[in-house]
C-alpha positions in Angstrom: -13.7 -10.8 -29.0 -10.6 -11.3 -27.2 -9.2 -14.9 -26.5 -9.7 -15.9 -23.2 -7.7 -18.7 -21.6 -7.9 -21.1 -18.4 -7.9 -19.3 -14.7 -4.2 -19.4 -14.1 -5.2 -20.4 -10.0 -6.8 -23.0 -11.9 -3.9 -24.3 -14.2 -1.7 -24.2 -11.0 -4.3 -26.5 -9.6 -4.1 -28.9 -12.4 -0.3 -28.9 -11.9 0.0 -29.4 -8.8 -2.3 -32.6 -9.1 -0.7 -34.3 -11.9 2.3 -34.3 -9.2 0.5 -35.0 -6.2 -0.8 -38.4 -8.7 3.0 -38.8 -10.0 3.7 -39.2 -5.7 5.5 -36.1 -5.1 4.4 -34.2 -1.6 3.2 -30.6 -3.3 2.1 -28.2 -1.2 -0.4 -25.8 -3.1 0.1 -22.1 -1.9 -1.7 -20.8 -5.1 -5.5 -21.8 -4.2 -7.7 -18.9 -2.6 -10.0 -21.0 0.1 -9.7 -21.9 3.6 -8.5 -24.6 5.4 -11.2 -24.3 8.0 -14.0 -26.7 7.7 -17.5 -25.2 7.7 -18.7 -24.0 11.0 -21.0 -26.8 12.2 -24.2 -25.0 12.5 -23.9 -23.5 9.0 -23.2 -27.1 7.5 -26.0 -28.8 9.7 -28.7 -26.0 8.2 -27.6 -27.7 5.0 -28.2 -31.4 6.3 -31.6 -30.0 7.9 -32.3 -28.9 4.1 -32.1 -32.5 2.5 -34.3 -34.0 5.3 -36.6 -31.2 5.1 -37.0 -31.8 1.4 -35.8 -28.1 0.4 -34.7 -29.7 -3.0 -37.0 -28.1 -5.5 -36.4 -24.6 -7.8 -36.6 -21.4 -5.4 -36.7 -18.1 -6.8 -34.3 -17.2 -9.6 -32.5 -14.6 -7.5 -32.7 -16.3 -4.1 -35.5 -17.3 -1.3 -37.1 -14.9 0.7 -35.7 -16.2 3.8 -32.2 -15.8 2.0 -32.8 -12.7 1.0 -33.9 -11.1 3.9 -30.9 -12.7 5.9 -28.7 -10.7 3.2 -30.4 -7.5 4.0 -30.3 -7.8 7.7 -26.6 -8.7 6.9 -25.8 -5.2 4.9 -28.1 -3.3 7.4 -26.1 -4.7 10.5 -22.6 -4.7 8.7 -22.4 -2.2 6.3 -25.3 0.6 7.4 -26.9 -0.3 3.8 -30.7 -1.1 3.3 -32.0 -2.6 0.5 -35.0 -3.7 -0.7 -36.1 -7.5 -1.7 -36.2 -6.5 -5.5 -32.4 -5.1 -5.0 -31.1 -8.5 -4.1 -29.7 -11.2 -5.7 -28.1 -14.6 -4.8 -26.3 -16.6 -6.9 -23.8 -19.5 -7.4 -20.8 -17.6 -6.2 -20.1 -14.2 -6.0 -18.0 -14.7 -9.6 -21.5 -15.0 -10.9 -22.7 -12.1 -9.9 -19.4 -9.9 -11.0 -19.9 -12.2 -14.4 -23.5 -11.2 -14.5 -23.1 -7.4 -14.0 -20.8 -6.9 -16.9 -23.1 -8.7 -19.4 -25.8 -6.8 -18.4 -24.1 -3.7 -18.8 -21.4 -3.7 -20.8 -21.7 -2.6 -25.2 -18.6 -2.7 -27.1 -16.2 -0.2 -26.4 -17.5 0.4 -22.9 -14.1 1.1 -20.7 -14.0 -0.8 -17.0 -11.5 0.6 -14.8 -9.2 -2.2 -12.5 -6.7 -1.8 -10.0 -3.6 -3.6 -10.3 -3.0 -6.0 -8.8 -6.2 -7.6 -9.6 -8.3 -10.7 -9.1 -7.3 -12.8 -12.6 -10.7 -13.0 -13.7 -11.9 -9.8 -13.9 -10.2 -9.0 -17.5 -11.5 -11.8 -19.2 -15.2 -11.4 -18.1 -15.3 -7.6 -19.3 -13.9 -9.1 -22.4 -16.1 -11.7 -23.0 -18.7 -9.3 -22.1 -17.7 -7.0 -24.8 -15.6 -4.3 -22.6 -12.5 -3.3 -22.3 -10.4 -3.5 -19.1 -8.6 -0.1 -18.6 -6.0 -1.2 -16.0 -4.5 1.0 -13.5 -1.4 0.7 -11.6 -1.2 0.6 -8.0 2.1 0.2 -6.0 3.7 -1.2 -3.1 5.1 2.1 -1.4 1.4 3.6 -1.4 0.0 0.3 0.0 -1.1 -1.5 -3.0 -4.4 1.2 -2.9 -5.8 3.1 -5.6 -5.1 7.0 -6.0 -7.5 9.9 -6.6 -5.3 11.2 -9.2 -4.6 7.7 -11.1 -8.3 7.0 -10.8 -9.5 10.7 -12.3 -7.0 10.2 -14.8 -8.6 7.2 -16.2 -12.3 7.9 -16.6 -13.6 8.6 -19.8 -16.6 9.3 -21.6 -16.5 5.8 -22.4 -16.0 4.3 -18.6 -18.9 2.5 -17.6 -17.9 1.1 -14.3 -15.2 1.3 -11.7 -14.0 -2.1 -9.9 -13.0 -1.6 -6.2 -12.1 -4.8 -3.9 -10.8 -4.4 -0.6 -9.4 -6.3 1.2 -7.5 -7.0 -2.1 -7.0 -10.6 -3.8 -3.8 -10.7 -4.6 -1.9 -7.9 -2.1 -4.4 -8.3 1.0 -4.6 -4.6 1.0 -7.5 -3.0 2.6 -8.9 0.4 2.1 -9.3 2.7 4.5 -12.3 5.0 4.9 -9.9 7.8 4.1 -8.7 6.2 1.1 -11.5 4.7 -0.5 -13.8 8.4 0.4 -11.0 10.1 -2.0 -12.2 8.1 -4.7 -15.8 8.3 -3.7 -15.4 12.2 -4.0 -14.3 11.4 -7.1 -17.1 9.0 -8.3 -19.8 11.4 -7.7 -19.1 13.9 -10.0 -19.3 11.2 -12.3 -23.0 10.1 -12.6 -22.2 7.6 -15.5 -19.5 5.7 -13.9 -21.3 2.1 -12.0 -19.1 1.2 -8.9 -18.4 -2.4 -8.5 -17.7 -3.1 -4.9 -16.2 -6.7 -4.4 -16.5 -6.8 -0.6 -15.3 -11.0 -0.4 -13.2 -10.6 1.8 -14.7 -8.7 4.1 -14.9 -10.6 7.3 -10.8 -11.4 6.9 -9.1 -8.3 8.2 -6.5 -7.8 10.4 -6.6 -4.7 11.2 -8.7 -1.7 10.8 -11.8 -0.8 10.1 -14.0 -1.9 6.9 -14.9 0.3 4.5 -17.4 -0.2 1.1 -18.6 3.0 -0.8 -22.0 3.0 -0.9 -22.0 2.9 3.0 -19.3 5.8 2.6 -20.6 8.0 0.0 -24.9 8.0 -0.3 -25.1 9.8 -3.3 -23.6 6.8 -4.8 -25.4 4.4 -3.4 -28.2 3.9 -6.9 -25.4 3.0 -8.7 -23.3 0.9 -6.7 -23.1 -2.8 -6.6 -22.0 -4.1 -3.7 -20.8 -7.8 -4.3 -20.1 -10.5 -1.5 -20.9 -13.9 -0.1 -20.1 -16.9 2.6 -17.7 -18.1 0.5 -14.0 -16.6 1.6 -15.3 -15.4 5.6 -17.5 -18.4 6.3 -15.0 -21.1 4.6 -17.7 -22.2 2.1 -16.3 -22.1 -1.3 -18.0 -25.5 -2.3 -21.0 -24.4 -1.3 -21.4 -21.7 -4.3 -23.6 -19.1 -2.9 -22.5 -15.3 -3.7 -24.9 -12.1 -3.3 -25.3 -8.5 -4.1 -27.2 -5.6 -3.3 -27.8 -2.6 -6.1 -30.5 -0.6 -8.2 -33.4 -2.6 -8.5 -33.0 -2.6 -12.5 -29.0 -3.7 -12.5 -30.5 -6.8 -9.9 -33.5 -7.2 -12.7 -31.1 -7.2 -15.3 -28.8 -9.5 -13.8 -31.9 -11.7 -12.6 -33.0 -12.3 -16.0 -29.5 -13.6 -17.5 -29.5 -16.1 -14.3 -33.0 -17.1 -15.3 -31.6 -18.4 -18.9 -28.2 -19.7 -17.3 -28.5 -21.5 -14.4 -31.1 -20.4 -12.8 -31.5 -20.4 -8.6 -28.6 -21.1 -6.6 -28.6 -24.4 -5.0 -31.6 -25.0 -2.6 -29.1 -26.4 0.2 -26.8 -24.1 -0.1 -29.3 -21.3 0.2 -30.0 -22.7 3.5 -26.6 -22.8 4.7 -26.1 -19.0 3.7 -28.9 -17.9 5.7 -27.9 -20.1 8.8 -24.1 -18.0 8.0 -25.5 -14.7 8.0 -28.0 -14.7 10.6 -25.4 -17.1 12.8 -23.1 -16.4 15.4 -19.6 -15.0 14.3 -17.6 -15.9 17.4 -15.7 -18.4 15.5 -13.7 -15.6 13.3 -11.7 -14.2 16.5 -10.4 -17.9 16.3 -9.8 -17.7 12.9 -8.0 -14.7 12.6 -5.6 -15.2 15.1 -4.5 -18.3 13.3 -4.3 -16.6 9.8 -2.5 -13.6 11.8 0.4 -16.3 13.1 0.3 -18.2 9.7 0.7 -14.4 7.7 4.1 -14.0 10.3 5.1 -17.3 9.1 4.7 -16.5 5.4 6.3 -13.4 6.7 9.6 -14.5 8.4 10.3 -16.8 5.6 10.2 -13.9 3.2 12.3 -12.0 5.4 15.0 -15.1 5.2 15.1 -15.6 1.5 17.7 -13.7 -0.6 15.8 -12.4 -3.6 11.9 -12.1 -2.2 10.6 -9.0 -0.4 7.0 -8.5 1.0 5.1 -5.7 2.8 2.6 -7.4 5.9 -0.8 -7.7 4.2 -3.6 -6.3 6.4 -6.4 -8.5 4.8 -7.5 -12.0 3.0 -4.8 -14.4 3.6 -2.0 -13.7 0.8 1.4 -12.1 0.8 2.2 -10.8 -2.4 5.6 -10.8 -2.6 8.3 -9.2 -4.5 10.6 -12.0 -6.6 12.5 -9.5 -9.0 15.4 -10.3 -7.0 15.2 -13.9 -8.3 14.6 -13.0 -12.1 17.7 -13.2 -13.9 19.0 -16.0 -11.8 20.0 -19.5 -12.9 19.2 -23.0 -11.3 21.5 -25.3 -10.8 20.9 -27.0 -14.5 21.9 -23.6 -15.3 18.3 -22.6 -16.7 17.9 -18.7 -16.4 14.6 -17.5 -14.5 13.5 -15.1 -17.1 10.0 -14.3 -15.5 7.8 -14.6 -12.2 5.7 -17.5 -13.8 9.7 -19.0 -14.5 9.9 -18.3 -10.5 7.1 -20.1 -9.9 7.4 -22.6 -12.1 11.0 -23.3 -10.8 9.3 -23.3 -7.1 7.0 -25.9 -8.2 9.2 -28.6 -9.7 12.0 -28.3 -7.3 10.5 -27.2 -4.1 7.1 -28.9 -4.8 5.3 -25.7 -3.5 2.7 -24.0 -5.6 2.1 -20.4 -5.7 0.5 -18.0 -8.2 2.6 -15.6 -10.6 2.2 -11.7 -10.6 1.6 -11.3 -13.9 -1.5 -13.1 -13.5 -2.6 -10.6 -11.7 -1.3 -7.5 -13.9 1.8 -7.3 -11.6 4.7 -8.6 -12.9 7.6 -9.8 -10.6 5.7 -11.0 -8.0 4.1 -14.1 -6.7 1.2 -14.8 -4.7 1.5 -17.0 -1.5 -1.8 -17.7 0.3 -1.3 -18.8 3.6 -4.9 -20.4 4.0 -3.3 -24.0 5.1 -2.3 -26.0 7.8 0.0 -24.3 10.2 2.5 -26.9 10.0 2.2 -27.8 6.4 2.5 -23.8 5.9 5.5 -23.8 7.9 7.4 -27.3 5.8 6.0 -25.3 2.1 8.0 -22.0 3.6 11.4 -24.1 4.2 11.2 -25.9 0.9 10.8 -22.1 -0.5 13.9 -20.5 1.1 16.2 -23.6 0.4 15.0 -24.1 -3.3 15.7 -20.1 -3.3 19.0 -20.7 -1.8 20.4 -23.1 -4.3 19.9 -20.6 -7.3 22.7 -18.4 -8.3 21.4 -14.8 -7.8 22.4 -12.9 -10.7 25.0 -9.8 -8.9 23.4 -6.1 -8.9 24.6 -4.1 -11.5 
């Protein structure tokens, strides 16, 4: 087996409080959650839990009343309709992802991934005996996979295909146009499992959403369609993922959560369905503060010699270009040799965090989430363009 190391989100995490402790003011741009607290109703369902004495082991894959608060959900949302046996909850929609590719997944099995991608798909289909197959996507076709690149990479040995839109890193989101052309595609392979990471669903911008089983039916008995409260309803703490697909995937997947950790936390669970049967007037708020913090993120990019960015439609990063500051030297006269150099450089001088490209199978890029306070948001982006502007670009060719 492969070796697998540390999230890098995480190690920036780690960094970033071993300065905040030394007493420097770090800003962390690298850390995908919200800002928002949890809406009020959603945490008081949790409180109502405790008193009511909802503490006790629920069903391995969920309660009912959870589960048929997910189906509504995908019925209302997504025009999908699934059974109780073809749900599952867990601790976190990583869970579930982890959870599908140990079910399914033999040695030499081939899992196709976008790039950019989230960090941790890789090492999950390697510690689940895959192998990644890693696709490139680019920033003058939107950051979205093409029929062409996507045909070209299945093999008799592909046993799933990983689609996530809106996109963690880019914030790209697939239209129904785009993501049918690869449906089309999908169906004349009847082998091939479609993983549809659908976590960012709620935070879009722009457009409509799109997630192929809804799009293409004939695929719908071998999709799995992955999301949870965490990223839309600000509840990352609160662990609860949960995914709809064939009843023997969701048996399969059941039974390694049985021996693992079992049920997802009782209090939680109440939360989750208070979230998805809840009122959603809250987002319009949310969005239009993401919107102005996404322009900030934005203009700042637009200011600094060396960085370039395309406006993200979805989730709440800008993935930006920083080629232009490879090759440059600080003013120790230490050459930035890489992004993670760029972001590294970023951290100890301008005390910001953010999240290297090749992290995410993109090299020469960094990842700046924009999920903070408006003003903090606004002091990380200044400390960004004049750490930036004492380097000494290295002169085009």
């Amino acid at each position: 087996m492969s070796s697998v190391g540390a999230s890098p989100t995480a190690e920036i995490s780690n960094k970033v409080r071993s300065l905040k402790s030394a007493g420097h003011a770090v800003v962390n741009l690298g850390e995908g959650e919200l800002d928002f607290p949890t809406p009020p109703a959603i945490a008081d369902a949790g409180i109502a839990a405790i008193r009511n004495g909802e503490t006790k082991y629920t069903a391995v894959s969920g309660t009912a009343d959870l589960k048929a608060a997910i189906a509504a959900k995908f019925l209302r949302e997504n025009q999908l309709s699934y059974e109780p046996r073809e749900i599952i909850a867990g601790a976190g929609a990583k869970q579930l992802i982890f959870n599908a590719f140990l079910a399914t997944l033999s040695p030499g099995d081939e899992v196709i991934i976008p790039a950019p991608y989230w960090v941790s798909y890789p090492d999950m289909i390697r510690l689940a005996g895959g192998e990644p197959v890693i696709v490139e996507t680019t920033r003058s076709e939107g950051w979205v996979l093409q029929p062409d690149a996507l045909r070209a990479a299945i093999t008799p040995k592909t046993r799933w295909v990983v689609l996530n839109s809106p996109n963690n890193p880019t914030g790209a989101v697939y239209s129904p146009e785009a993501m049918k052309r690869l449906t089309d595609i999908l169906v004349a392979h009847p082998d091939v499992l479609v993983m549809a990471d659908d976590i960012y669903e709620h935070l879009r911008f722009a457009g409509p959403f799109a997630t192929p089983a809804a799009l293409e039916p004939a695929l719908f008995d071998r999709t799995l369609t992955i999301n949870g409260v965490s990223k839309g309803y600000s509840m990352t703490g609160w662990r609860i993922g949960y995914a709809g697909g064939p009843a023997w995937l969701i048996s399969a997947m059941e039974i390694l959560q049985s021996q693992s950790t079992s049920n997802p936390s009782t209090i939680s669970q109440a939360a989750a369905v208070a979230a998805l049967t809840g009122d959603l007037g809250f987002m319009a708020e949310w969005i239009s503060i993401l919107r102005d913090r996404r322009d900030i993120v934005m203009d700042m990019v637009a200011a600094t010699p060396g960085l370039e960015a395309d406006t993200p439609d979805g989730a709440f990063y800008v993935f930006a270009d920083c080629s232009g500051l490879i090759g440059s030297a600080t003013a120790s006269g230490k050459v930035l040799g890489s992004d993670l150099d760029v972001a590294g450089y970023l951290l100890e001088e301008a005390h910001v965090g953010t999240v290297h490209g090749s992290a995410f199978g993109a090299p020469g890029h960094l990842r700046i989430a924009y999920a903070v306070d408006t003003d903090v948001l606004r002091e990380a982006c200044a400390r960004i363009t004049a750490a930036c502007g004492r380097l000494r670009i290295k002169k085009a060719a």
